[in-house]
C-alpha positions in Angstrom: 154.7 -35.7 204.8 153.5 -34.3 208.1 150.5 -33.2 206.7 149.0 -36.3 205.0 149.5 -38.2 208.3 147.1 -35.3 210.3 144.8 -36.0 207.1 145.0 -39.5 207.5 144.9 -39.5 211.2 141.8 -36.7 211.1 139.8 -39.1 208.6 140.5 -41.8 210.7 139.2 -40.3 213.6 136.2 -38.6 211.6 135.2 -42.0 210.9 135.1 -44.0 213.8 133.1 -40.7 215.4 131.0 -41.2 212.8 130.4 -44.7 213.0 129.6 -44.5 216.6 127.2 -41.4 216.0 125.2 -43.7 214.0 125.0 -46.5 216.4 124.1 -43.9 218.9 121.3 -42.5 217.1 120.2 -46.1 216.6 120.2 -46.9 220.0 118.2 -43.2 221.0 115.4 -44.1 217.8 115.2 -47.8 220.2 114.6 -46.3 223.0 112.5 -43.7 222.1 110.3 -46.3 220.1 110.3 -48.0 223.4 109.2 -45.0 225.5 106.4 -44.2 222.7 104.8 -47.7 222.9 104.8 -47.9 226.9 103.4 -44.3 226.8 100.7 -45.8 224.6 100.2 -48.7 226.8 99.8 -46.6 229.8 97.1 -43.9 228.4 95.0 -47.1 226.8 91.8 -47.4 228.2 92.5 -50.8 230.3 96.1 -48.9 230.9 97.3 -47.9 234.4 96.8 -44.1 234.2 92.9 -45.0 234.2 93.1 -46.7 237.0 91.1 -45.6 240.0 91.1 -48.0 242.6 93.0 -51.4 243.3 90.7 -53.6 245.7 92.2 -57.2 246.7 88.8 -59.5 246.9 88.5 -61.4 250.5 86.7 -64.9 250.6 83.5 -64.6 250.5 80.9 -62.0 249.2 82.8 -58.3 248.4 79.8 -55.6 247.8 81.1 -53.5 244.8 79.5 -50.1 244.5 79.9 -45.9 244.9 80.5 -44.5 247.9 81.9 -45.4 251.5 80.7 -49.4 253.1 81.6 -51.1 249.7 84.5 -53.5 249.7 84.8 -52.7 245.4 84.7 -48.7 245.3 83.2 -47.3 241.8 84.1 -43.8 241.4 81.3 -41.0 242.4 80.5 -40.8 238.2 78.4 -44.1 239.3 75.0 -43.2 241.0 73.4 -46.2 241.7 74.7 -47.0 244.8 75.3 -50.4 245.1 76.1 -52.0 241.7 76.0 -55.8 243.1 78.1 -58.2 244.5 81.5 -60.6 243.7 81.3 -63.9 245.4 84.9 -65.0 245.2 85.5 -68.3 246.5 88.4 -71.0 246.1 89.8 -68.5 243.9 86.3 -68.4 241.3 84.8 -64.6 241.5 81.1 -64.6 240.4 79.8 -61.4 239.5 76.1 -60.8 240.5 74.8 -57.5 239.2 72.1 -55.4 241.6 68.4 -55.2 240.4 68.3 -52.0 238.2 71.9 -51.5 237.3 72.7 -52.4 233.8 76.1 -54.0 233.1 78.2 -55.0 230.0 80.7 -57.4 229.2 81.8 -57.7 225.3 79.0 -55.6 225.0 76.3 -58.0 226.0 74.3 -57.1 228.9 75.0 -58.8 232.0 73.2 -59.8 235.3 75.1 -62.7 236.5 79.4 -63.7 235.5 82.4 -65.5 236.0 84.9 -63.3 235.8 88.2 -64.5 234.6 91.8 -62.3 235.2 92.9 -63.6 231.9 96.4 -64.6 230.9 99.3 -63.4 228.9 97.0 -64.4 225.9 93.7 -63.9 226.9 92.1 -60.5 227.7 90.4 -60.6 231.3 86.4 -60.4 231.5 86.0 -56.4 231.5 82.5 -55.2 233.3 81.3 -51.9 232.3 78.9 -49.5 233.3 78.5 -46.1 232.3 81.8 -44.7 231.3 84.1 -47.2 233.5 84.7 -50.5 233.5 87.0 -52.8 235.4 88.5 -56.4 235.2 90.5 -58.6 237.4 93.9 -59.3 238.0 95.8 -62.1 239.7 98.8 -61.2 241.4 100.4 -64.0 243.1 98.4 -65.9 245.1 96.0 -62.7 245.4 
């Protein structure tokens, strides 16, 4: 008798372990599903481990090119110099492109742009030249 109650008792117990086991391994597949997709979000082109400068715009006109003097930095792969200039005012920026240079956005070229930070639902307006591009963002009131 004392034996089928250890049987019972063991199966019992081999159950419930097993029952949590499996809501475990749920919960690890969720949040390695979770890790996968911010992993992906981060190595995206527009994702944050491309990103190679963070410039807050002042009022007024911000000169955006490569090398030191420009309020908007371009990374040294940009040889132009100055690329142009970002009037930002009453919280519009305006993108004015330097004679020469030859910019993108959606793959049209541009000279002159509003550029918009987008929204949860909208992409922002992405400038490109060469082999980078960059976009706004609004944080805050900035």
């Amino acid at each position: 008798m004392r034996i089928k109650q250890d049987i019972i008792l063991f199966s019992a117990i081999l159950m419930v372990a097993l029952n949590l086991f499996g809501q475990e391994s749920g919960y690890v597949n969720d949040v390695l599903a979770w890790r996968a997709k911010h992993q992906e979000k981060l190595l995206a082109d527009d994702g944050w481990f491309t990103v190679a400068g963070l410039f807050w715009l002042k009022e007024g006109v911000n000169t955006v090119g490569s090398g030191d003097g420009f309020d908007v930095q371009l990374t040294p792969s940009f040889k132009g110099g100055k690329f142009g200039e970002i009037d930002f005012k009453s919280g519009v920026a305006k993108l004015r492109v330097s004679d020469g240079i030859t910019a993108t956005s959606g793959g049209k070229s541009v000279k002159t742009i509003t550029l918009s930070p987008g929204t949860d639902t909208v992409k922002p307006t992405t400038i490109s030249v060469g082999s980078q591009s960059f976009f706004l963002i609004k944080r805050e009131d900035r």
